[in-house]
Z-matrix of the N, CA and C atoms (Angstrom, degrees):
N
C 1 1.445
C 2 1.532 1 108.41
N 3 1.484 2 118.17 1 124.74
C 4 1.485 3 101.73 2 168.23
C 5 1.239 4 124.85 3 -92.35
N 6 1.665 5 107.60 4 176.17
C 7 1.528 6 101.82 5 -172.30
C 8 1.400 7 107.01 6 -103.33
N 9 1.780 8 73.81 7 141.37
C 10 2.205 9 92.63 8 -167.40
C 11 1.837 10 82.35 9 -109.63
N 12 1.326 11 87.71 10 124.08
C 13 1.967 12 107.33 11 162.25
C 14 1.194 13 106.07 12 -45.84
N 15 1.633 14 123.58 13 -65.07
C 16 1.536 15 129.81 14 -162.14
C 17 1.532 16 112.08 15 -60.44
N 18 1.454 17 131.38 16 -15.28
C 19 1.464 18 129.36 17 168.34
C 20 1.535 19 111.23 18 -92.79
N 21 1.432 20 103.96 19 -34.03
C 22 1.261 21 108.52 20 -173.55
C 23 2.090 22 107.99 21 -68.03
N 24 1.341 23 107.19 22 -30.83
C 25 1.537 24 123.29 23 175.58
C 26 1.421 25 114.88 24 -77.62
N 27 1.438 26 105.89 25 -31.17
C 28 1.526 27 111.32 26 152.11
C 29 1.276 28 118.88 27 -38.23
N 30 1.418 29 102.38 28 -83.32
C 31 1.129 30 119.26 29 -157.90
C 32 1.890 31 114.42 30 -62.05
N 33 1.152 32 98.06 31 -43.14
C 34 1.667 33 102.58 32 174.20
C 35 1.625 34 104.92 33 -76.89
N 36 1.539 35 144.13 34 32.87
C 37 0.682 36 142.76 35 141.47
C 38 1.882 37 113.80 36 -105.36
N 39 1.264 38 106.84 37 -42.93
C 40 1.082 39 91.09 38 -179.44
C 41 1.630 40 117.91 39 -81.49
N 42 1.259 41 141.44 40 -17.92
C 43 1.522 42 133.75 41 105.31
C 44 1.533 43 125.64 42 20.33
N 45 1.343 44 92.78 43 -48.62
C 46 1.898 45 99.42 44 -165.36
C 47 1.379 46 96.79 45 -94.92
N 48 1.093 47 131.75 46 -53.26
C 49 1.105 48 127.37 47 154.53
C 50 1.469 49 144.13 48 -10.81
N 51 1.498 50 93.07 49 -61.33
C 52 1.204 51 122.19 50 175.02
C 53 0.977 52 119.25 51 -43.92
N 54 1.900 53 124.66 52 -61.30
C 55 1.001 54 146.67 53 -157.37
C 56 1.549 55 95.98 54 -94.85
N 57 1.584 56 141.52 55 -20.69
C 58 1.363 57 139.32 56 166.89
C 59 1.563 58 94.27 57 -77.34
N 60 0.838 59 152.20 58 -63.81
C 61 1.630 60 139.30 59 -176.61
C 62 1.652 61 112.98 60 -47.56
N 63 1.291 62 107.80 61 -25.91
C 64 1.154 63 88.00 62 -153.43
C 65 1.558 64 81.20 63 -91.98
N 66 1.892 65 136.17 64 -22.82
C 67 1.102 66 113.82 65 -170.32
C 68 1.658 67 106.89 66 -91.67
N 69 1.478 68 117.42 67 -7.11
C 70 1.639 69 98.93 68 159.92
C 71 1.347 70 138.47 69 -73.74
N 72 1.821 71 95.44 70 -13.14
C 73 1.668 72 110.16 71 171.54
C 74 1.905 73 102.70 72 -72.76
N 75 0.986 74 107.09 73 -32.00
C 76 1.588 75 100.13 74 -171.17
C 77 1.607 76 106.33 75 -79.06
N 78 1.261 77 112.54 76 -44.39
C 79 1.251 78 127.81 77 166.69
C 80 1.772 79 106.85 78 -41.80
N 81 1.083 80 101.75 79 -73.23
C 82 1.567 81 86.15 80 178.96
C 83 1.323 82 123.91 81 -84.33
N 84 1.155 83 131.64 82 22.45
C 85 1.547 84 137.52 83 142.28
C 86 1.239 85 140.60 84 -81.27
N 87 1.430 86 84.81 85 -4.21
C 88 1.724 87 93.46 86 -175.63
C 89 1.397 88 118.13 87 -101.36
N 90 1.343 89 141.50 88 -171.89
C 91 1.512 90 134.01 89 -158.67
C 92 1.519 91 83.43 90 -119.56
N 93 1.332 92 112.56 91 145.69
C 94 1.671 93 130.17 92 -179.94
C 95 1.376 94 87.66 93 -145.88
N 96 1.093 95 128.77 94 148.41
C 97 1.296 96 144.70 95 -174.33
C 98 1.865 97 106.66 96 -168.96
N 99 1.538 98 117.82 97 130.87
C 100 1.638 99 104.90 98 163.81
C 101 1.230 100 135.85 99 -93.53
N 102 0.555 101 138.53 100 103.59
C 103 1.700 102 116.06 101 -172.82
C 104 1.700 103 113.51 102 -113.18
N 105 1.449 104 108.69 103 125.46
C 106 1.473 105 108.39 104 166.25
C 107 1.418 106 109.98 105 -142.38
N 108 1.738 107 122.37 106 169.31
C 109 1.544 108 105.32 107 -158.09
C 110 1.515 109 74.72 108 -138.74
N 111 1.103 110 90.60 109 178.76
C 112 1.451 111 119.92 110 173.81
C 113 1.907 112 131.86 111 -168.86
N 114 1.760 113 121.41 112 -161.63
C 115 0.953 114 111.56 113 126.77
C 116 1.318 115 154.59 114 -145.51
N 117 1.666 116 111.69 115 164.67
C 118 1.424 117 103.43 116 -175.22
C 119 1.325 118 123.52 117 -116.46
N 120 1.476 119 106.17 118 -177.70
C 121 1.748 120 114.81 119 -136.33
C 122 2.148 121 83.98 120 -140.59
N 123 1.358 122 71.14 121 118.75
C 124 1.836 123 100.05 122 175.33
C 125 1.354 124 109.73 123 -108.15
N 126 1.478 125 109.79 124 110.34
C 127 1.755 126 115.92 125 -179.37
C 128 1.664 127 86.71 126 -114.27
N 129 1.643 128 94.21 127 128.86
C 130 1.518 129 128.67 128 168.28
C 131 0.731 130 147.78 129 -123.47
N 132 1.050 131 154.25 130 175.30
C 133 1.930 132 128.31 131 163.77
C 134 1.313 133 127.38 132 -53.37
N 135 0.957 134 104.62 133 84.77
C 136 1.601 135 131.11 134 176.35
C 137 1.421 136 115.38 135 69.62
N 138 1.362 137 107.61 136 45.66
C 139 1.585 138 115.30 137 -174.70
C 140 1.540 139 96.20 138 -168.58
N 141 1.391 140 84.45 139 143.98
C 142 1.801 141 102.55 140 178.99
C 143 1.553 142 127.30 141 -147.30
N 144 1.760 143 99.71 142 95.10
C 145 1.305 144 133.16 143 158.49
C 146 1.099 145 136.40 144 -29.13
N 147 1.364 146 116.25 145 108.07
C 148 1.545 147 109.92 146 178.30
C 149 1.587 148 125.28 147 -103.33
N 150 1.228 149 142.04 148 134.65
C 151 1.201 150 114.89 149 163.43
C 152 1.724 151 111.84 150 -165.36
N 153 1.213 152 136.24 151 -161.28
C 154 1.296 153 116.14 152 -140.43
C 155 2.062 154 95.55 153 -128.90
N 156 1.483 155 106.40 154 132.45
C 157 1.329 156 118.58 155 178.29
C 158 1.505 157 109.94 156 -91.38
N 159 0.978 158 100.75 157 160.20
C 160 1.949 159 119.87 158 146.89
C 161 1.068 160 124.67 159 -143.80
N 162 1.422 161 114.12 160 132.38
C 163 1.432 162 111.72 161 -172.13
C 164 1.277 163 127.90 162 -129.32
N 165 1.528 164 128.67 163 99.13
C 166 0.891 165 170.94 164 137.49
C 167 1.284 166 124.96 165 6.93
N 168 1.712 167 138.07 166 62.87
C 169 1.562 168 135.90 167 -164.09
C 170 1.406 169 110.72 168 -109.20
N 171 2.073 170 127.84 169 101.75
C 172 1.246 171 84.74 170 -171.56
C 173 1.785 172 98.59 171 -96.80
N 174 1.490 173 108.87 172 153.25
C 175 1.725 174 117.46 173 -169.65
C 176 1.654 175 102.14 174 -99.43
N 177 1.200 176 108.16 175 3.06
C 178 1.765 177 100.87 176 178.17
C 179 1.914 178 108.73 177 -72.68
N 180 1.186 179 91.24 178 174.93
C 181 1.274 180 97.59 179 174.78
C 182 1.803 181 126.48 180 -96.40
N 183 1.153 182 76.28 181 32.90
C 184 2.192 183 78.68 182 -147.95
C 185 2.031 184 88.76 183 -151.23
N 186 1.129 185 111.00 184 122.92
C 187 1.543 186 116.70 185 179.36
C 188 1.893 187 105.51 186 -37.26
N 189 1.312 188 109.57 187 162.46
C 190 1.742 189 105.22 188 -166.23
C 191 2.234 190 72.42 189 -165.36
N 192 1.379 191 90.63 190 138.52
C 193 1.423 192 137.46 191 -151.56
C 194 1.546 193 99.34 192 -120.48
N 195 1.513 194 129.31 193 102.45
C 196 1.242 195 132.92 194 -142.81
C 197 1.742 196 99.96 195 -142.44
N 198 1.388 197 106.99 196 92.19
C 199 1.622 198 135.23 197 -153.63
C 200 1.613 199 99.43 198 -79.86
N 201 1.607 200 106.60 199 -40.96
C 202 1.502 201 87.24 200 -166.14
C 203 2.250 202 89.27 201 172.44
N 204 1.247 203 95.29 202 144.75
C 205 1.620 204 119.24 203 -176.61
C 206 1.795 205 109.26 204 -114.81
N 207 1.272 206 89.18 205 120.12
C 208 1.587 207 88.31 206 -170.02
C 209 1.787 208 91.22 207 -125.99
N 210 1.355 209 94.05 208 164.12
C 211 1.729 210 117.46 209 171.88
C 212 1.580 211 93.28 210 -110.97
N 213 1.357 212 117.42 211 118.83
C 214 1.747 213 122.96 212 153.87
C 215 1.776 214 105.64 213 -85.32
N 216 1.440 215 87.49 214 132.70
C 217 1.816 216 112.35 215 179.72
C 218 1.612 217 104.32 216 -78.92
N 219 1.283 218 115.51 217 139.57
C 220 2.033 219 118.98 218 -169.84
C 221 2.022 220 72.95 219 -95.55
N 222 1.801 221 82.31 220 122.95
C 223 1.716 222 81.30 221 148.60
C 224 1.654 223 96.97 222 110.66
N 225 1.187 224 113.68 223 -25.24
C 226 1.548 225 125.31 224 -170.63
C 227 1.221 226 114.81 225 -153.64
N 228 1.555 227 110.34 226 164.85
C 229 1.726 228 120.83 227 167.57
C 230 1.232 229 124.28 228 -78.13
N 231 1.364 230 116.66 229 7.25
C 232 1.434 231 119.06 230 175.36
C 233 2.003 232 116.74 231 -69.80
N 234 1.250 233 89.68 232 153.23
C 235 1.160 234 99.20 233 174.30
C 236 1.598 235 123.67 234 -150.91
N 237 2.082 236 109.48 235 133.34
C 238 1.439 237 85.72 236 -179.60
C 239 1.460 238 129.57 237 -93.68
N 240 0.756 239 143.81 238 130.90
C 241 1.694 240 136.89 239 -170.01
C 242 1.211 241 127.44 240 -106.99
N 243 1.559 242 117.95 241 108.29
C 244 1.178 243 134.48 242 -168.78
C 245 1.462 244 119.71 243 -41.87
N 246 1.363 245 137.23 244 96.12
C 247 1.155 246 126.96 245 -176.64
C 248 1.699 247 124.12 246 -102.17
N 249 1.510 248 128.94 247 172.03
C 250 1.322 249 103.91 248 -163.98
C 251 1.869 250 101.77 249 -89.28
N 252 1.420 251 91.84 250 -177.54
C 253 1.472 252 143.32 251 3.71
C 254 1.287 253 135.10 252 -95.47
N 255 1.098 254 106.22 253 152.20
C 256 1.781 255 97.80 254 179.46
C 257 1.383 256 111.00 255 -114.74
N 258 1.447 257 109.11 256 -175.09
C 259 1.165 258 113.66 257 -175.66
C 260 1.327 259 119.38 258 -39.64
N 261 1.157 260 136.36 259 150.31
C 262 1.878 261 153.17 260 161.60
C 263 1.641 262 92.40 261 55.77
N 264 1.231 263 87.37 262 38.66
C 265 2.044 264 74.74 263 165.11
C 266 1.991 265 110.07 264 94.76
N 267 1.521 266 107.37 265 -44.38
C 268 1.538 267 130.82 266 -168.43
C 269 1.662 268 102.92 267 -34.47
N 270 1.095 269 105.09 268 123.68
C 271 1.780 270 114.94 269 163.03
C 272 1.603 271 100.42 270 -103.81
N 273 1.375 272 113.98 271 163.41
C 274 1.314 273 129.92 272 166.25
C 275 1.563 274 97.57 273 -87.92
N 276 1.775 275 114.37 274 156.05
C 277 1.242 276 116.70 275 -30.91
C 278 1.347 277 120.68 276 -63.77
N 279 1.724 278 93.28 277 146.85
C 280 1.473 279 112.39 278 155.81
C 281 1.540 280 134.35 279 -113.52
N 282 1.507 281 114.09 280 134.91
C 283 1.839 282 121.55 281 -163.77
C 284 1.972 283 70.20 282 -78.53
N 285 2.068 284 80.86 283 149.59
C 286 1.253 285 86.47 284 179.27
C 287 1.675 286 99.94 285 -134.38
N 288 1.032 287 145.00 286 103.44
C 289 1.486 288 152.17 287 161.49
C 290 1.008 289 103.66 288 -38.04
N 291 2.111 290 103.65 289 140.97
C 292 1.887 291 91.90 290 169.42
C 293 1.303 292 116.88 291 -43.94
N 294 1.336 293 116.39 292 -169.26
C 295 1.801 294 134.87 293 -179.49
C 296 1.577 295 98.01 294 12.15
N 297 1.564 296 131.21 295 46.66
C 298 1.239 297 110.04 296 164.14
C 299 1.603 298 112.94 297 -132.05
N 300 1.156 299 141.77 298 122.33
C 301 1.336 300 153.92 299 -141.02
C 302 1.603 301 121.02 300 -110.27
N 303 0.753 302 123.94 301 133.94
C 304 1.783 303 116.06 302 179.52
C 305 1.931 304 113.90 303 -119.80
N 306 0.819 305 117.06 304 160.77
C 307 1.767 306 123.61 305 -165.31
C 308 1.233 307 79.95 306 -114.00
N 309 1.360 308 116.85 307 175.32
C 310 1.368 309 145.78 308 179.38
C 311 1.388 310 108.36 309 -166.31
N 312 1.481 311 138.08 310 111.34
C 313 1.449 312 140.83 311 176.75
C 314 1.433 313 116.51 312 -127.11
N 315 1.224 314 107.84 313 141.48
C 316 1.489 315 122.33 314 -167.67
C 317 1.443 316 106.60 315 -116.29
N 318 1.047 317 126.28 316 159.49
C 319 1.181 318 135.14 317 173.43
C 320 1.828 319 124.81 318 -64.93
N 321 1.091 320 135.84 319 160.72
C 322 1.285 321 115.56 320 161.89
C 323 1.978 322 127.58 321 -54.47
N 324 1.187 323 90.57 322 -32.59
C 325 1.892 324 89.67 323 -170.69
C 326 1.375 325 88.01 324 -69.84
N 327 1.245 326 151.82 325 3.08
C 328 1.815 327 114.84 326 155.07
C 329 1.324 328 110.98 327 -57.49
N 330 1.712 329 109.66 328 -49.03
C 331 1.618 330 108.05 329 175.23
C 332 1.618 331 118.98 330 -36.34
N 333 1.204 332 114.15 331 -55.36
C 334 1.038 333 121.31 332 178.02
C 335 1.723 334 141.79 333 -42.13
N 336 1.398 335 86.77 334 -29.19
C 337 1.509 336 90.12 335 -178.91
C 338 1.370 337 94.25 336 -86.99
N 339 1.849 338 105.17 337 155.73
C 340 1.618 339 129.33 338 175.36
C 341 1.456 340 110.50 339 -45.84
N 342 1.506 341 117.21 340 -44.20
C 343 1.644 342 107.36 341 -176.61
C 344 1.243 343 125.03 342 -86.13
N 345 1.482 344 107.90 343 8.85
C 346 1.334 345 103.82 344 -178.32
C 347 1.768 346 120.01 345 -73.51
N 348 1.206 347 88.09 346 -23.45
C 349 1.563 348 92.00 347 169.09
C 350 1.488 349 123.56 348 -64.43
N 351 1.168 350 113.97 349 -9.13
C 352 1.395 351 118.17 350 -171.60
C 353 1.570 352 113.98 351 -109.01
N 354 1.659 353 112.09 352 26.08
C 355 1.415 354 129.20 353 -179.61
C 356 1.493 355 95.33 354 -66.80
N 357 1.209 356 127.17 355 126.74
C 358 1.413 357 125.19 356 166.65
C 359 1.876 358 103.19 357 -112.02
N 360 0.933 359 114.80 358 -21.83
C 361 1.803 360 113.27 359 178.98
C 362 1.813 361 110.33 360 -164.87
N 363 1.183 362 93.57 361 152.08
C 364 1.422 363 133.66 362 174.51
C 365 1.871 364 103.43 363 -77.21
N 366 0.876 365 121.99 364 132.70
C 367 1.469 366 143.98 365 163.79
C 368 1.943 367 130.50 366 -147.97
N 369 1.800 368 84.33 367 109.59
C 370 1.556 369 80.07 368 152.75
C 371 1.651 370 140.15 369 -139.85
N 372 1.548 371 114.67 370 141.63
C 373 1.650 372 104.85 371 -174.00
C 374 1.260 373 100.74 372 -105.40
N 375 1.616 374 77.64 373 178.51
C 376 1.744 375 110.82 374 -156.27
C 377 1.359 376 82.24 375 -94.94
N 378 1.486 377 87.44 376 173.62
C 379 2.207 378 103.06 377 155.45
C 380 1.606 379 101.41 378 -91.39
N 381 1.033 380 123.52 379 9.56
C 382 1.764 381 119.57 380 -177.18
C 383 1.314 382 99.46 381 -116.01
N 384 1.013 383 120.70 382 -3.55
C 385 1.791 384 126.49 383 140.76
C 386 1.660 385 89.63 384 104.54
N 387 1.144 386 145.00 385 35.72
C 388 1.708 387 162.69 386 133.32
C 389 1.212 388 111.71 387 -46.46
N 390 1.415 389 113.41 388 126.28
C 391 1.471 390 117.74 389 176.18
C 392 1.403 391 103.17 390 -138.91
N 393 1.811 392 107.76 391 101.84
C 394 1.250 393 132.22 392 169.30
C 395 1.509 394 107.97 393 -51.95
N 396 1.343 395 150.76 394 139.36
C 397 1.090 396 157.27 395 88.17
C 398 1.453 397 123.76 396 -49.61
N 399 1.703 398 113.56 397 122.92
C 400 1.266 399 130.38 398 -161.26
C 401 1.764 400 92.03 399 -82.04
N 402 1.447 401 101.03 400 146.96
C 403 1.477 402 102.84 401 -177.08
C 404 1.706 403 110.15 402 -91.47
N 405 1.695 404 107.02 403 -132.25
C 406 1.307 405 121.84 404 -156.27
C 407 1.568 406 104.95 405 -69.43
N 408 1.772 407 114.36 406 -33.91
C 409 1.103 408 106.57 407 175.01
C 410 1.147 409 129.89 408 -113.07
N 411 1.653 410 112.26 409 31.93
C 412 1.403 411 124.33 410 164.63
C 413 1.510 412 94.28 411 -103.71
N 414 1.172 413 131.29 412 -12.95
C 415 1.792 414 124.88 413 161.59
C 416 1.633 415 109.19 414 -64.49
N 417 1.159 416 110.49 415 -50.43
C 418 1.577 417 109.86 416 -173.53
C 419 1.668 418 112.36 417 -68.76
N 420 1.627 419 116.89 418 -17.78
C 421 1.365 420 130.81 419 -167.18
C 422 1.564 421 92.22 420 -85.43
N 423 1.462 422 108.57 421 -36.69
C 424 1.765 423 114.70 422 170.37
C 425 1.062 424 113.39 423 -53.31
N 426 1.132 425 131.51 424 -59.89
C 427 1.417 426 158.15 425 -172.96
C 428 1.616 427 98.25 426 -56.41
N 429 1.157 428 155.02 427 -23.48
C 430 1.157 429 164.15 428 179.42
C 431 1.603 430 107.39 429 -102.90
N 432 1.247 431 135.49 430 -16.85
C 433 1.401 432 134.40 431 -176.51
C 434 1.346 433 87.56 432 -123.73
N 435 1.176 434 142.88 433 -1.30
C 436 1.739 435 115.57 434 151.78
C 437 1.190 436 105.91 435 -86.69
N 438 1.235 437 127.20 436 -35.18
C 439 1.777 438 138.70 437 178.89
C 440 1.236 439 76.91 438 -66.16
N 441 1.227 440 158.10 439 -123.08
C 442 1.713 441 141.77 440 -145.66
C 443 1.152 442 132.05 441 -28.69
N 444 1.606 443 116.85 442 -41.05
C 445 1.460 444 130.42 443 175.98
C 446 1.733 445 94.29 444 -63.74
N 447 0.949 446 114.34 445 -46.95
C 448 1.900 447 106.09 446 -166.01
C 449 1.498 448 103.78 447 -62.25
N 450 1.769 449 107.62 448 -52.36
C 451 1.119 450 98.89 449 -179.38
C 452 1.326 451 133.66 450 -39.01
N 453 2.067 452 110.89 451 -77.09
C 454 1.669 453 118.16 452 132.89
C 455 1.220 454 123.02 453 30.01
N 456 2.073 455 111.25 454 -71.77
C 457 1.057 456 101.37 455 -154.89
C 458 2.049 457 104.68 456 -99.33
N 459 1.232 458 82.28 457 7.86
C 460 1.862 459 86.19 458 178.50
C 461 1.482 460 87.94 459 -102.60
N 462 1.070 461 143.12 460 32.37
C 463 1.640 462 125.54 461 165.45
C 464 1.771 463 108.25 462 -122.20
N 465 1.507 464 103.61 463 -4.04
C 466 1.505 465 116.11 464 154.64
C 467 1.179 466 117.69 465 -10.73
């Protein structure tokens, strides 16, 4: 049999195909979630609060179930874990709708303590047992809560 281009162009197209369907089906089945932290700044009556967020985007297409936000310690297995209350009352868990996001705020005395400086990452899981790691700009959001924690801890 000889070789005809036009089956052979067939076929390595529908091939390509193949393998693009099958990675937007995986693509959108899978859990995407953002997470980056930082900190924030509480203006009050005549006083101004500092203390430390995470923020919480999940990007899937399908609700995502958001158990708990932790700080990992550089150097150790410790970890700090955001406890309530949070904003508008909200405890963890929280149901999370596509494109819909949740805050998490802490008080200033996390700054305060000695290890807080030694936050090296942001983490949050699912109830489907997923453990988001915050990316490039939950590093730089780090980078801003050790620059607070130092500060913090020189106002001793």
């Amino acid at each position: 049999m000889p070789f005809d281009p036009f089956s052979f162009g067939l076929g390595a197209a529908g091939t390509l195909l193949g393998v693009l369907n099958y990675w937007r089906t995986w693509e959108k089945d899978r859990v995407r979630v953002r997470v980056r932290a930082g900190v924030s700044l509480s203006l009050g009556h005549n006083r101004t609060e500092t203390g430390l967020f995470v923020e919480i985007v999940n990007l899937s297409n399908f609700p995502v179930t958001i158990t708990s936000a932790r700080f990992l310690l550089d150097g150790t297995d410790w970890e700090f874990i955001l406890m309530p209350p949070y904003l508008n009352g909200e405890t963890l868990p929280k149901r999370l709708e596509p494109r819909e996001a949740v805050s998490i705020f802490t008080s200033a005395e996390v700054l305060r303590d000695p290890q807080s400086t030694a936050i090296k990452e942001v983490v949050a899981y699912t109830a489907c047992g997923e453990q988001i790691r915050g990316g490039r700009k939950a590093r730089k959001g780090i980078a801003q809560v050790k620059a607070a924690c130092l500060q913090m801890a020189g106002k001793r």
